[in-house]
DRENSE-924961 format. One record per residue (C-alpha): residue in three letters; x, y, z. Coordinates in steps of 0.001 Angstrom, whole numbers, plus 500000, padded with zeros to 6 digits. Layout:
<recs>
 code     px     py     pz
  ALA      X      Y      Z
...
</recs>
This chain:
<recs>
 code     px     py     pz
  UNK 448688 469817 499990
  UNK 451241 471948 500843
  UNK 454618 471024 501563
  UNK 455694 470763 505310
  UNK 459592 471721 505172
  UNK 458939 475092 502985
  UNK 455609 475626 503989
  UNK 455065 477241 499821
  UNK 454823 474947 497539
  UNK 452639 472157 496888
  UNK 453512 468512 496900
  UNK 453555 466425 493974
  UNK 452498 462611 494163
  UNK 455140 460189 492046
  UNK 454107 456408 492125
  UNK 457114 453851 492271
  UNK 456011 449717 492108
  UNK 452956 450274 492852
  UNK 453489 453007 495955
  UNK 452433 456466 495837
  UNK 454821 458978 497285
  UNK 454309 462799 497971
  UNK 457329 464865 497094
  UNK 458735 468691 497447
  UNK 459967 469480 493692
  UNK 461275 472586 495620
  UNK 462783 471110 499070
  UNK 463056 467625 497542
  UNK 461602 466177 500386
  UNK 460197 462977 500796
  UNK 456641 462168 502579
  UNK 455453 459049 503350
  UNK 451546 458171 504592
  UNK 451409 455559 507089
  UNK 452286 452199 505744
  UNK 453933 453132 502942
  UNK 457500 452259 504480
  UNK 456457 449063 505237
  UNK 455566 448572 501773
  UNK 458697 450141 500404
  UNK 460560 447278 503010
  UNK 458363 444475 501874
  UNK 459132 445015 497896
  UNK 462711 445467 498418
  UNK 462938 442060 500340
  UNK 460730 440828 497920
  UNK 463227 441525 494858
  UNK 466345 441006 497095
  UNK 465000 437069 497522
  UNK 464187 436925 493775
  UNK 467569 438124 492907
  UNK 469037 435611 495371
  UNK 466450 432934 493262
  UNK 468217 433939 489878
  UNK 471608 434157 491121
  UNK 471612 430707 493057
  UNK 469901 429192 489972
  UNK 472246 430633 487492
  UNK 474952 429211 489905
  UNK 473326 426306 490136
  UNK 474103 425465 486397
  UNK 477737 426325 485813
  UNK 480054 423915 485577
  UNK 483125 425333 487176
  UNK 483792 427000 490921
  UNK 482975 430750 491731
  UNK 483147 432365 494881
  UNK 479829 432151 497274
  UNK 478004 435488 496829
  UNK 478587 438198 499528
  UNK 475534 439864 499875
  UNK 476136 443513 500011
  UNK 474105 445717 503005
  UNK 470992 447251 501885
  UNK 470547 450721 502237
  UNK 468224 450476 505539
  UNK 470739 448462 506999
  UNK 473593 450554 506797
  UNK 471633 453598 508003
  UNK 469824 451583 511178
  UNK 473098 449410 512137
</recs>
């Protein structure tokens, strides 16, 4: 399939975790097909919770104080806030 920025070259298909995404080695831009952002959402909440697991477990089991994790804005939300 051809690319739809440059209209010349030919997109190349990359999958990430289990996602396939189309991509302009040219352009460098990125396609999605329908549903495909929801998945990209869904995994990264998915590994932000188990990271929250880990680090509240890991917590959990120390013996002295430490500051309550901040949780740092995700990418998404600093672009749609």
């Amino acid at each position: 399939m051809k690319c739809p920025n440059c209209k010349e070259h030919n997109l190349v298909i990359a999958e990430r975790k289990g996602i396939e995404i189309d991509h302009c080695p040219e352009c460098r831009g990125i396609w999605l097909d329908r549903g495909e952002l929801d998945k990209i959402l869904e995994k990264s909440r998915d590994d932000e919770n188990s990271y929250r697991q880990d680090s509240a477990r890991s917590h959990s089991q120390s013996d002295h104080y430490q500051k309550p994790y901040k949780r740092k804005k995700s990418f998404f939300e600093e672009i749609f806030d």
